[in-house]
C-alpha positions in Angstrom: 131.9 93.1 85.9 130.8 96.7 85.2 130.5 98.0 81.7 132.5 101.2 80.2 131.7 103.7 77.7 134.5 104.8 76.1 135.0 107.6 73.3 138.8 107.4 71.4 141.3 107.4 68.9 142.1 105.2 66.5 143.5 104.2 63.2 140.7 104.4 61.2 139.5 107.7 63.3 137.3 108.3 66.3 135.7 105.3 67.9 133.0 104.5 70.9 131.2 102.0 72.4 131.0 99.8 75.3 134.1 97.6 77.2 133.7 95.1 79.9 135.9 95.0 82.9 137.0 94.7 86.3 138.0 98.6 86.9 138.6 101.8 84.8 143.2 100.7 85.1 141.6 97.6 83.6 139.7 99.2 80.3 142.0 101.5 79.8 144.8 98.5 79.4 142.1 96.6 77.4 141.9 99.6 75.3 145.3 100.5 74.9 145.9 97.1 73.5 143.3 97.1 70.7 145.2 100.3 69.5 142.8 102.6 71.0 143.8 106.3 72.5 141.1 107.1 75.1 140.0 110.3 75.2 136.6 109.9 77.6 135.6 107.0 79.7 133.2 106.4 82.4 131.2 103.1 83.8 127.8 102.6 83.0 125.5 101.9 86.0 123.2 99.2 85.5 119.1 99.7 84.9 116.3 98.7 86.9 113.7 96.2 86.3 111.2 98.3 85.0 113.1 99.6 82.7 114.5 96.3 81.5 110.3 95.5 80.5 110.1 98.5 78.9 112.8 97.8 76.3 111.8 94.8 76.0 108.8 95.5 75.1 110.0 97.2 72.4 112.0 94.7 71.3 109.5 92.0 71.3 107.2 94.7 69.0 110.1 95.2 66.0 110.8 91.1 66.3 107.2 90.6 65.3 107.5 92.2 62.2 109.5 89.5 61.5 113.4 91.4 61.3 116.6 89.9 63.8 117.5 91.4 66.3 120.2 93.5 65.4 118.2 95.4 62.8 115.9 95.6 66.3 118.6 96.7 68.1 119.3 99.6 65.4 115.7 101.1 65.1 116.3 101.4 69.1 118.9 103.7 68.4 116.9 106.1 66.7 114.5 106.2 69.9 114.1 109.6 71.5 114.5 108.1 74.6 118.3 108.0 75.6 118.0 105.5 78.3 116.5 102.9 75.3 119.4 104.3 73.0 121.9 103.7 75.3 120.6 100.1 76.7 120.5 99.2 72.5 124.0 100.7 71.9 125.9 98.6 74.8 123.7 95.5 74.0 125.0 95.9 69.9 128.2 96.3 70.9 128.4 93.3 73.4 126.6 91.1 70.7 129.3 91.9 68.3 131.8 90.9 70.9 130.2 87.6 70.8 128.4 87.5 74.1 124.8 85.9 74.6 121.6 88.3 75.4 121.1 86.7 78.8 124.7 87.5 79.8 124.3 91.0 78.4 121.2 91.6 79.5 122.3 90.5 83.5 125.4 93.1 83.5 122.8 95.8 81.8 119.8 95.1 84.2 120.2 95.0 87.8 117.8 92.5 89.9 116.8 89.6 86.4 115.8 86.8 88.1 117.4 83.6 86.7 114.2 82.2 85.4 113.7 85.4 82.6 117.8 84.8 82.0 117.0 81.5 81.1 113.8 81.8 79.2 115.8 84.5 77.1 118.6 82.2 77.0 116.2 79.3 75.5 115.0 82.0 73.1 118.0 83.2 71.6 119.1 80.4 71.2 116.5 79.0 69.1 115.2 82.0 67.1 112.5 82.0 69.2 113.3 85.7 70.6 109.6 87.1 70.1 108.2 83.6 71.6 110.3 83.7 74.6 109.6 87.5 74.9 106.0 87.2 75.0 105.3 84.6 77.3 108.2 86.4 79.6 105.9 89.7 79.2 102.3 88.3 79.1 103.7 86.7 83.1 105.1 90.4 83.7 101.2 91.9 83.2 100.0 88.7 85.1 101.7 90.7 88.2 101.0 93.9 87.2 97.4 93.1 87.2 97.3 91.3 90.6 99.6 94.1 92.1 97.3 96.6 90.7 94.3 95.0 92.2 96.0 94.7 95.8 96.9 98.2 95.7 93.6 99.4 94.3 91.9 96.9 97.5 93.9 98.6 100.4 94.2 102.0 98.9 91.4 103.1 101.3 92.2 101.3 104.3 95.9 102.7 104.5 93.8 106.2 104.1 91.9 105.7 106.6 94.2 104.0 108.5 96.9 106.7 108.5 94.4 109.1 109.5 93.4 106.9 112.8 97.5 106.8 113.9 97.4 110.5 113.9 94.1 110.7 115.7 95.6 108.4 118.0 98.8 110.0 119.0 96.4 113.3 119.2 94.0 111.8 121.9 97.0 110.2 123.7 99.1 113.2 124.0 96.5 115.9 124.3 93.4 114.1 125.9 94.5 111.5 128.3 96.9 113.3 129.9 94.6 115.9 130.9 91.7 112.9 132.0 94.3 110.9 133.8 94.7 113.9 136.7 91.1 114.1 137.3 90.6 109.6 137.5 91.4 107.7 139.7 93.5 105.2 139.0 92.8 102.6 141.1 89.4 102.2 140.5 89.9 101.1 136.8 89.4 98.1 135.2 93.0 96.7 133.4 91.7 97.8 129.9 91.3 101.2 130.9 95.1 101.3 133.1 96.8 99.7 129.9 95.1 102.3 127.9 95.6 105.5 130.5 99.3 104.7 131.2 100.0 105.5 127.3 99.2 109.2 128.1 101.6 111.6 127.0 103.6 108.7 125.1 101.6 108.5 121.7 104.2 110.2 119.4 107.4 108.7 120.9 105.9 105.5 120.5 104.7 105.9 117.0 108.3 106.8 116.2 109.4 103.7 118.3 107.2 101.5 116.2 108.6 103.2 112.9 112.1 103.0 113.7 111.8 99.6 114.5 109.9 98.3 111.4 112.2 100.3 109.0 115.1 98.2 111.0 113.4 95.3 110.3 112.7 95.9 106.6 116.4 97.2 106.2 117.5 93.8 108.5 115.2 91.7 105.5 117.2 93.0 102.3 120.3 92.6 103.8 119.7 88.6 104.7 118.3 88.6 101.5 121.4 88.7 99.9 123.1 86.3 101.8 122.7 82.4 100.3 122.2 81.0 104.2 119.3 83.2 105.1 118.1 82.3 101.4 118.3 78.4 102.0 116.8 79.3 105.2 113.9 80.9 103.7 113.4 78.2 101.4 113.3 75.5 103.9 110.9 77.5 106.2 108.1 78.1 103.0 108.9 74.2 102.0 108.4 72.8 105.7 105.4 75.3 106.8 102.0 74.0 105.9 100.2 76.1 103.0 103.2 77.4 102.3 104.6 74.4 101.7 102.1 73.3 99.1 102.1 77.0 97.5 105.8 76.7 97.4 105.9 73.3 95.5 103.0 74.1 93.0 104.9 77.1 92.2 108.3 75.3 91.5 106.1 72.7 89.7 104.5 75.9 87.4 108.5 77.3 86.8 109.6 74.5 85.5 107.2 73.2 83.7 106.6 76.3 82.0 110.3 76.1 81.1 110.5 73.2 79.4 107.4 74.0 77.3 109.0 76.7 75.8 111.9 75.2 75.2 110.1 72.3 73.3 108.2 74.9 71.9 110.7 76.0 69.9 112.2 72.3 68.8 114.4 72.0 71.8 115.3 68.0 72.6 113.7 67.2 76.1 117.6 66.9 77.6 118.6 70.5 77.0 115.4 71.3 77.8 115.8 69.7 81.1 119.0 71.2 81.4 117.6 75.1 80.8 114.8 74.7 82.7 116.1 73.9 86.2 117.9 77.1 86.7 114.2 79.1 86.3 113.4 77.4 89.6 113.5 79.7 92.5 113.2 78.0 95.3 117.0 76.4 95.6 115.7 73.4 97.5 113.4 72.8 95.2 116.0 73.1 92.7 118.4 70.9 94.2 115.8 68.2 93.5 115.0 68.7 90.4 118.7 69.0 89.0 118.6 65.4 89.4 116.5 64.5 86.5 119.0 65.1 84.1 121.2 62.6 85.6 118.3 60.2 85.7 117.5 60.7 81.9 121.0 60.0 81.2 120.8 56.5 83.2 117.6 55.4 81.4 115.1 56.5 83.6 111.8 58.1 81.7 110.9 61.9 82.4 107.6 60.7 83.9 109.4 58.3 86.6 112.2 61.1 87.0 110.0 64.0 88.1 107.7 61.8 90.3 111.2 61.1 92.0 110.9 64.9 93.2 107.6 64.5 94.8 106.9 68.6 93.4 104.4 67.8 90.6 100.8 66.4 90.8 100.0 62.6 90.2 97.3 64.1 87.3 100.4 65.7 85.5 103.1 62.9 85.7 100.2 61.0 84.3 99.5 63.3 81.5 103.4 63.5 80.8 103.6 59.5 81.0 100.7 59.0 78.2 102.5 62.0 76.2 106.4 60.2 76.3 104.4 57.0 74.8 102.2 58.3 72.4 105.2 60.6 71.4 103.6 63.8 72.0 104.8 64.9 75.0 105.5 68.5 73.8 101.8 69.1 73.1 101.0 68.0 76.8 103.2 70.2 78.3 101.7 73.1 76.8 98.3 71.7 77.3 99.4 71.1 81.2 101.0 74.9 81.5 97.6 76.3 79.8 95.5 74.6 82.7 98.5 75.8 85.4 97.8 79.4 83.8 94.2 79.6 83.7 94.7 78.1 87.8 96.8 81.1 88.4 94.1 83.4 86.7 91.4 82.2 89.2 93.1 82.1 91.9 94.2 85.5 91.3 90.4 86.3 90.8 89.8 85.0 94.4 92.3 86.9 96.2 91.3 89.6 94.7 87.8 89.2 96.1 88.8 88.3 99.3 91.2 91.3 100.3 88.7 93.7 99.7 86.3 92.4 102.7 89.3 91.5 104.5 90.5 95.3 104.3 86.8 96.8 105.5 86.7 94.0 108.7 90.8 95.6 109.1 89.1 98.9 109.0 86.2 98.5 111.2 88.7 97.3 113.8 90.8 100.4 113.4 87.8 102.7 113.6 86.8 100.6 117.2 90.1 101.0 118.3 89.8 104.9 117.9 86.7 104.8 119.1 87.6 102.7 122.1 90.9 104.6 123.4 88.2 108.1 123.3 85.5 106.6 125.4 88.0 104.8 128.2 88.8 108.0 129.5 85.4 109.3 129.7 83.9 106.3 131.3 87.2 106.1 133.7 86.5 109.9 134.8 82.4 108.5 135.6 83.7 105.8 137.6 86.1 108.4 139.2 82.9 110.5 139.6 80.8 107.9 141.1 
């Protein structure tokens, strides 16, 4: 349900601050029946993602200097920046409601995945705020570092590459219509008539090819949003080779990752369990491992109940089995996230040292295939000649 920011009247004078509910009839009831007389009201619209890291950020900053959250929450409010004073204001009020930061947070941010809502969740509610907020963050600049190195590896490419579409539809709306009534066009090899009979068409079918992409884009957010195209999604990247394998290491990295912090912060392994399997993405995956609960509950050791999911790696059921009977299982988890972390890290390293001669061989072929439409007409017109 949206959120409302209301300004009134009451007993003890004028009043604001934030109301949940369904529609602005509904707060004004709710209102009306705390003694209230509203005087301005108007929803909030919920923040994006980026801000959401920003403020949290600076959240995880005041809670290392060792104050709660609230008194966090009130040096936010002297911020000069009004989106961080009013994201600080609703969440106060909401926390004094008696809501949890997860559930505030999701009606505040638009687009948290369910793995940060947990994490936060876990967090919260084990004075382990800052903890959860750092790891949370320190995975956040994992992504900003490997988007930032993608972009930086096809920046000059897409250049390039937008300058070759416009050279394109130059040469095929300006040159080869004025070649093609001087050749002969049955004296051409099939290269050179699949290339010639584009004449005249190079714009129209640029904006063909646009039209139809931004379709399909538009086509991909909506089905994203729908939970069949979502378990269809899932089943294609856990039934595709390579994909399948990236898919279950990554489910494997989620939820272990989960439950270490959890432990971390003096969690027993069963609600840890129970936390970690909503940070799972992939809902196949998930549906899976939400049976290891049930198995811990009949008996059945964590070792013996994750290798029932066939997600995890013989080395780390292995590791957790020696941890469950030397009873320190919570410093192999960590030990076994550390490793999965570092893994990440160099595989990140690789890709980023493979796109970049990936994107010059991309952008040799493009220059070719410039290269190649403005020669066709010239050697067409020889053979014309000949």
């Amino acid at each position: 349900m949206p959120d409302f920011h209301y300004r009134g009247l009451s007993i003890s004078g004028s009043v604001s601050g934030f109301i949940e509910a369904s529609s602005k009839k509904s707060a004004e009831s709710l209102l009306k029946a705390k003694g209230i007389k509203v005087l301005n009201l108007k929803v909030e619209r919920p923040y994006d993602v980026k801000t959401f890291w920003l403020f949290l950020s600076l959240i995880k900053s005041l809670l290392d200097q060792k104050i709660s959250l609230v008194d966090a929450l009130d040096i936010s409010l002297n911020q000069s920046n009004s989106k961080i004073k009013k994201i600080a204001s609703r969440t106060l009020s909401q926390l004094s409601e008696g809501q949890t930061l997860n559930v505030i947070f999701e009606s505040i941010f638009k687009g948290l995945d369910q793995k940060t809502l947990s994490l936060l969740k876990i967090g919260s509610e084990q004075s382990g705020l800052a903890h959860a907020a750092g790891i949370l963050l320190e995975e956040q600049k994992l992504k900003k570092d490997m988007n930032r190195e993608f972009n930086k590896a096809i920046a000059y490419p897409t250049f390039v590459l937008l300058f070759a579409v416009a050279a394109l539809i130059v040469v095929f709306d300006t040159v080869l219509p004025e070649f093609s009534q001087f050749i002969d066009h049955q004296n051409q090899t099939l290269m050179q008539k699949i290339i010639l009979s584009g004449a005249g068409k190079g714009y129209s079918t640029f904006l063909s090819v646009l039209w139809v992409s931004l379709l399909i884009g538009f086509s991909f957010l909506v089905l994203q949003k729908l939970n069949a195209s979502r378990k269809f999604f899932y089943y294609f990247m856990t039934t595709v080779p390579g994909l399948k394998l990236i898919s279950r290491k990554t489910s494997a990295y989620e939820y272990l990752n989960a439950i270490n912090l959890a432990m971390s912060l003096n969690v027993d392994l069963g609600s840890s369990v129970q936390l970690a399997e909503k940070t799972v993405s992939n809902l196949i995956h998930r549906s899976k491992i939400e049976n290891i609960k049930t198995l811990l509950l009949n008996g059945v050791t964590f070792s013996t109940a994750i290798r029932e999911t066939q997600l995890f790696e013989p080395m780390q059921i292995a590791k957790i089995e020696v941890g469950e009977k030397s009873k320190t299982l919570p410093e192999i988890l960590n030990s076994i996230v550390v490793d999965l972390i570092e893994k990440r890290r160099q595989r990140f390293a690789l890709f980023s040292q493979l796109v970049g001669p990936f994107a010059i061989i991309l952008l040799g072929i493009i220059i070719f295939l410039v290269a190649y439409v403005v020669v066709t007409p010239m050697m067409a017109l020889q053979n014309t000649i000949g």
